[in-house]
C-alpha positions in Angstrom: 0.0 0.0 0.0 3.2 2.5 0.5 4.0 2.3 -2.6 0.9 2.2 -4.1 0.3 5.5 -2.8 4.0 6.8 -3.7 3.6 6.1 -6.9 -0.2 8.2 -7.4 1.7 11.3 -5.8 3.9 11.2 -9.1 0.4 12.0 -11.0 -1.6 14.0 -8.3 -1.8 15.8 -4.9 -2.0 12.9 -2.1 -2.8 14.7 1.5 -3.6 12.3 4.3 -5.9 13.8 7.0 -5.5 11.9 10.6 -8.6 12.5 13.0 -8.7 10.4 16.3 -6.2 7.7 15.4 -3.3 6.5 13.0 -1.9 3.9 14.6 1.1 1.7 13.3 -0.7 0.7 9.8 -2.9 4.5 9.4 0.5 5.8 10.0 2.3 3.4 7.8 -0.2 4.5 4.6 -0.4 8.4 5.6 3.5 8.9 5.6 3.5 7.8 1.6 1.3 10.7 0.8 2.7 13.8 -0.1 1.5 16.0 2.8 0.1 14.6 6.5 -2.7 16.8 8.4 -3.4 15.8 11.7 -5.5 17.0 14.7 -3.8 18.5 17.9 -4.7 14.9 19.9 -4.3 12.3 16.8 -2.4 9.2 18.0 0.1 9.3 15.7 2.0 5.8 15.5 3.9 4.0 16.5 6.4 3.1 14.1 7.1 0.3 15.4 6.3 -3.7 15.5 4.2 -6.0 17.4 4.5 -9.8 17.0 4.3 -13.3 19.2 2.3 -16.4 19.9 -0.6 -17.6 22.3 0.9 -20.1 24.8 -2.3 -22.1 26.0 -0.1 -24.5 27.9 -1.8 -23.6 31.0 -5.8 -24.0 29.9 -4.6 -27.0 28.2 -3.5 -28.9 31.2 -6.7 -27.6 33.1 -9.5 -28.7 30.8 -7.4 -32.2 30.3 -6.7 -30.6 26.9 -3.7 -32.8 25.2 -2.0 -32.0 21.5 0.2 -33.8 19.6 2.2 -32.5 16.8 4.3 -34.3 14.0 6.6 -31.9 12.0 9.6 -32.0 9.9 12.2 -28.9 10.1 13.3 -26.9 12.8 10.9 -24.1 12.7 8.0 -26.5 10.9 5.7 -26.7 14.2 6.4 -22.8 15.0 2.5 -22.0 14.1 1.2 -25.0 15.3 2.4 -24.8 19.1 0.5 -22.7 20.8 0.2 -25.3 23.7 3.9 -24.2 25.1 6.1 -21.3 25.1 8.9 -20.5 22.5 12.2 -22.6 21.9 15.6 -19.8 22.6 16.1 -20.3 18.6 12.1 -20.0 18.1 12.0 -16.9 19.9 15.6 -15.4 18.6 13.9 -16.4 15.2 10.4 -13.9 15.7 12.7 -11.3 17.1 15.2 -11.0 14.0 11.8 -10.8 12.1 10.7 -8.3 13.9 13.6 -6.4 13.9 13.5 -6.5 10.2 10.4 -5.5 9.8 10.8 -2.9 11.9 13.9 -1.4 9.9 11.8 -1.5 7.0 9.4 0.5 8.6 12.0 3.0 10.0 13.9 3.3 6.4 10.3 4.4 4.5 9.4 6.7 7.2 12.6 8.1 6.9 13.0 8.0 3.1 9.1 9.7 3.1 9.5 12.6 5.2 12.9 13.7 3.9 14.7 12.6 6.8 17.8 11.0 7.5 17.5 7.1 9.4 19.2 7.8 12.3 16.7 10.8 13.0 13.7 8.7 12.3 15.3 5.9 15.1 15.7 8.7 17.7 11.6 9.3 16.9 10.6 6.2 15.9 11.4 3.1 18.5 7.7 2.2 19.3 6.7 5.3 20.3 3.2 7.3 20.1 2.8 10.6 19.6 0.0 13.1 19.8 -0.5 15.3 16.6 1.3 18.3 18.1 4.1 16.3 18.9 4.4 14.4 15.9 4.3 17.9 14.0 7.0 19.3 16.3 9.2 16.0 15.0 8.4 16.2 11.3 6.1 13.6 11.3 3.1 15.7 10.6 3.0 18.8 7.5 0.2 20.9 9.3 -2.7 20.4 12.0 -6.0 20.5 11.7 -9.0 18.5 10.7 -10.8 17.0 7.6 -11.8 20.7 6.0 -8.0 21.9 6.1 -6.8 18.6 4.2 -9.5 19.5 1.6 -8.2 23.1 0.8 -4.6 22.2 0.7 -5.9 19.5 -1.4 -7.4 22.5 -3.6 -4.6 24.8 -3.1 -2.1 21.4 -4.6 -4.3 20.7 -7.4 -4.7 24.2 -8.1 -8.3 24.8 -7.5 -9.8 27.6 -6.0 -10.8 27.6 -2.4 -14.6 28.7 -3.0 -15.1 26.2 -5.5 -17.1 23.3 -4.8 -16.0 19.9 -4.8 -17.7 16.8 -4.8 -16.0 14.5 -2.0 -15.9 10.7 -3.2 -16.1 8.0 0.1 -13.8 5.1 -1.6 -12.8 3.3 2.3 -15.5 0.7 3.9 -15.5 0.6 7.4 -12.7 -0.7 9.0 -12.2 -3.8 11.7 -11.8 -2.7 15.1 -9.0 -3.8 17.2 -12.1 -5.7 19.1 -13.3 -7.2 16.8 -9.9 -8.4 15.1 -8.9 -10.0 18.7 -12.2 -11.1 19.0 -12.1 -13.3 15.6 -8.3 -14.6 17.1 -10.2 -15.8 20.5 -13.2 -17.2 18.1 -10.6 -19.5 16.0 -8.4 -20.5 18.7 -11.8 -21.4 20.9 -12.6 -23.4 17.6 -9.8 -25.4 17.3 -9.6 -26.5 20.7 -13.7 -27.4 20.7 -12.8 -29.1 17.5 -9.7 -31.1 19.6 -11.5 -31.7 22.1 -14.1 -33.7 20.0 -17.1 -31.2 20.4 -19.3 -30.0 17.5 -20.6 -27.0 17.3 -24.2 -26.3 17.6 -26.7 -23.5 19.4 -27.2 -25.2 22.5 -24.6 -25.8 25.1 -23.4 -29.4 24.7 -20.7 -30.2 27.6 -19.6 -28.8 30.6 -16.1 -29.2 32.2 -14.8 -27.6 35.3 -17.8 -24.9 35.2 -16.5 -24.0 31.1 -19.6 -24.3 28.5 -19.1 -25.2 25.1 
């Protein structure tokens, strides 16, 4: 999506307008465009990564839960083992990931706001800024709201300010952090149902140690 929006700002005005929140990913897409407005308050970021496992070792051994896995390769059973905690190579494995995701990350915030990569660490490194603060740091062009992304929008694409525009809704609505934890709980609850035996159906259909399923 970076570049996909790097590349239209070689044909037209790109201005990204941040409102309440632009975390890691909102940030990750506003920094390609070719000016950034944000609100005083906007949580702007992180840029930074997030990554890791479930370890369900615990719930396992209380419901009487047991899983067996047969793999082949070192790292072959890395998604299937949620039942215990990472290896020292598993977990030296997800943090080199991370760390090269991360650098990624850090490098085209840098390369997009004209900055040099050891600025963009001394800002970057997880952190969350408000608006204000992000402007302060370079991270933001300007502050304000929707209506002052719109006229420097204009004043870019050279159309007057009292000129109407018609304004085009392309986005659908978005998953909520809820909800997209909510579907992870869902599936993992699935699979272990599923282990355990139990079909799913609309009534409850077995109780252990107080749990419905």
């Amino acid at each position: 999506m970076w570049r996909e929006i790097r590349l239209l700002t070689k044909v037209k005005p790109v201005v990204a307008s941040m409102v309440d929140v632009a975390a890691s990913g909102g940030y990750y897409m506003a920094m390609a465009a070719g000016t950034i407005v944000s609100e005083k308050l906007t949580l702007t970021g992180s840029i930074g990564v997030v990554t890791g496992k479930f370890n369900l070792g615990k719930l396992y051994e209380r419901i009487g839960f047991n899983k067996e896995v047969i793999s082949k390769g070192r790292f072959a059973e890395l998604n299937a083992a949620e039942y215990r905690p990472f290896r020292p190579d598993e977990e030296k494995l997800f943090a080199k990931s991370a760390e090269y995701v991360y650098e990624q990350f850090r490098n085209k915030a840098a390369y997009s706001r004209s900055m040099s990569v050891d600025k963009m660490e001394e800002i970057a490194q997880g952190r969350v800024w408000s608006g204000s603060d992000a402007a302060s740091r370079g991270l933001v062009d300007a502050i304000g709201g929707f209506s002052r992304a719109v006229a420097i929008a204009k004043h870019k694409a050279n159309i007057p300010q009292d000129k109407q525009v018609n304004l085009v809704e392309m986005s659908q609505s978005s998953t909520t952090l809820p909800e997209i934890l909510s579907d992870i709980i869902d599936t993992s609850l699935k699979q272990l149902v599923d282990g355990l035996g139990l079909k799913s159906s609309d009534g409850v259909q077995a109780r252990m140690d107080n749990i419905m399923f």
